[in-house]
C-alpha positions in Angstrom: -27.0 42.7 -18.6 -24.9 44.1 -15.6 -21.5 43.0 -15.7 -20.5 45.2 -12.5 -20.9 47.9 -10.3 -17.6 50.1 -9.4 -18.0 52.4 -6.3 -15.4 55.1 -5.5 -13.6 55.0 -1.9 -11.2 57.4 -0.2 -10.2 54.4 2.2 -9.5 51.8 0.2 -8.0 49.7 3.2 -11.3 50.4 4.9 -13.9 50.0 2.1 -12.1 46.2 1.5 -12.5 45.3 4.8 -16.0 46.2 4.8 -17.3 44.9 1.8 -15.1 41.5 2.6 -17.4 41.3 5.3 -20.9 42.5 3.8 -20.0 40.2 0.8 -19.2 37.4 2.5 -22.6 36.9 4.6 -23.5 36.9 0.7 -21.5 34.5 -0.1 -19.7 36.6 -2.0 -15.5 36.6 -2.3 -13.2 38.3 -4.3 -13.1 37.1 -8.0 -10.1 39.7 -8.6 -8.1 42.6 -7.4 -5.4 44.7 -8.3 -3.6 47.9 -7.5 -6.6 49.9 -6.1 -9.3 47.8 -7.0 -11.1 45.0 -5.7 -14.1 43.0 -7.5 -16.4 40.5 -5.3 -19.0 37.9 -7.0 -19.0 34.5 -7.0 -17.1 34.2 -10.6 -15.8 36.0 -13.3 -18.9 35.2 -16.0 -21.6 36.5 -13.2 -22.4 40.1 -11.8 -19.9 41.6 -9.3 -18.8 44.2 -7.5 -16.0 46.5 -7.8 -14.5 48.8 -5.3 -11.6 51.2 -6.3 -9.9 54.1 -5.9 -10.8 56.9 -8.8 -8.3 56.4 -11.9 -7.8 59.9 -11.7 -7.0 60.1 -8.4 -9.5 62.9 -7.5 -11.7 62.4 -4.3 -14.7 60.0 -4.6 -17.9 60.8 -4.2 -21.0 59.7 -3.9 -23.9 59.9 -6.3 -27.0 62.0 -5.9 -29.5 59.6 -7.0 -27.1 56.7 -7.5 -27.8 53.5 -5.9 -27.0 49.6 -6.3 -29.2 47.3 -5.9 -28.3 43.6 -4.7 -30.6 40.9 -5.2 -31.3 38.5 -2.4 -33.5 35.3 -2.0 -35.2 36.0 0.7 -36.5 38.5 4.1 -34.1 37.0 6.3 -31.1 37.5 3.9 -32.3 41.2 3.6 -32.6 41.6 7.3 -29.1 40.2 7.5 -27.3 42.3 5.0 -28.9 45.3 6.7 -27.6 44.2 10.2 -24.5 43.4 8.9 -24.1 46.5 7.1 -24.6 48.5 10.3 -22.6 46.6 12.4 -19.6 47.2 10.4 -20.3 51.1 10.4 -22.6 51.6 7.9 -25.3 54.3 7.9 -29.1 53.0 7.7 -31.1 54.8 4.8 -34.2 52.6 5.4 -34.9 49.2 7.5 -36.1 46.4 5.8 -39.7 46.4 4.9 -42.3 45.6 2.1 -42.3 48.7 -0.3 -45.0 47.8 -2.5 -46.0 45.1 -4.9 -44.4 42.8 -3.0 -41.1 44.7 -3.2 -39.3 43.9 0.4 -35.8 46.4 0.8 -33.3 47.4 3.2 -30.9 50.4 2.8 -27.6 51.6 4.0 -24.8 53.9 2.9 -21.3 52.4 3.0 -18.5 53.9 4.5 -17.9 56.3 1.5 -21.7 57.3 1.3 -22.3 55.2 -1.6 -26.3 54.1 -1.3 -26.6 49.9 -1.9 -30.1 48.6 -1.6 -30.7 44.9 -0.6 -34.1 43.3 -1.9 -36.0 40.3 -2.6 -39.2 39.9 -4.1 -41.9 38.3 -1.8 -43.9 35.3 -3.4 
């Protein structure tokens, strides 16, 4: 049901350059872009992920309570993304782990403060 996910940045130089390099350990590139916004995913007809710069030109924030969620396929990719995420200057919100029910998650803020969770369900 999710077409995509638009986060607000201040940075929009910065924010590409990090999410070029979070999506693509994903596998992830960018499926379109324009002035002030750029979407990653693997196509037009699947889920992506937009970052852009507000239309209204007032300062981004982030949600209290708001968070994306990406879905992986397995531990190791969540272990990645979380690495990866840090590495590039992100803020860790929780290392990667089994929640319950067989629920394993990893989170991080960008570097806006958006929350994205990274999660795969173990068999």
């Amino acid at each position: 049901m999710i077409g995509y996910v638009t986060l607000g940045t201040n940075d929009f130089p910065r924010a590409t350059a990090f999410y070029d390099a979070l999506m693509a350990g994903l596998g992830k590139v960018r499926v379109m872009e324009g002035e002030g916004f750029v979407a990653w995913g693997t196509d037009l007809r699947h889920p992506g992920l937009c970052v852009t710069i507000p239309y209204d030109r007032q300062a981004a924030t982030a949600g209290n309570g708001t968070m994306v969620a990406l879905a992986l396929r397995s531990q190791e990719e969540v272990d990645a993304f979380h690495t990866r995420a840090l590495a590039l200057g992100g803020s860790d919100e929780g290392a990667p782990g089994e929640r319950r029910g067989g629920f394993y998650a990893a989170y991080v803020r960008d570097l806006d403060g958006n929350k994205l969770c990274a999660f795969c369900m173990l068999q």
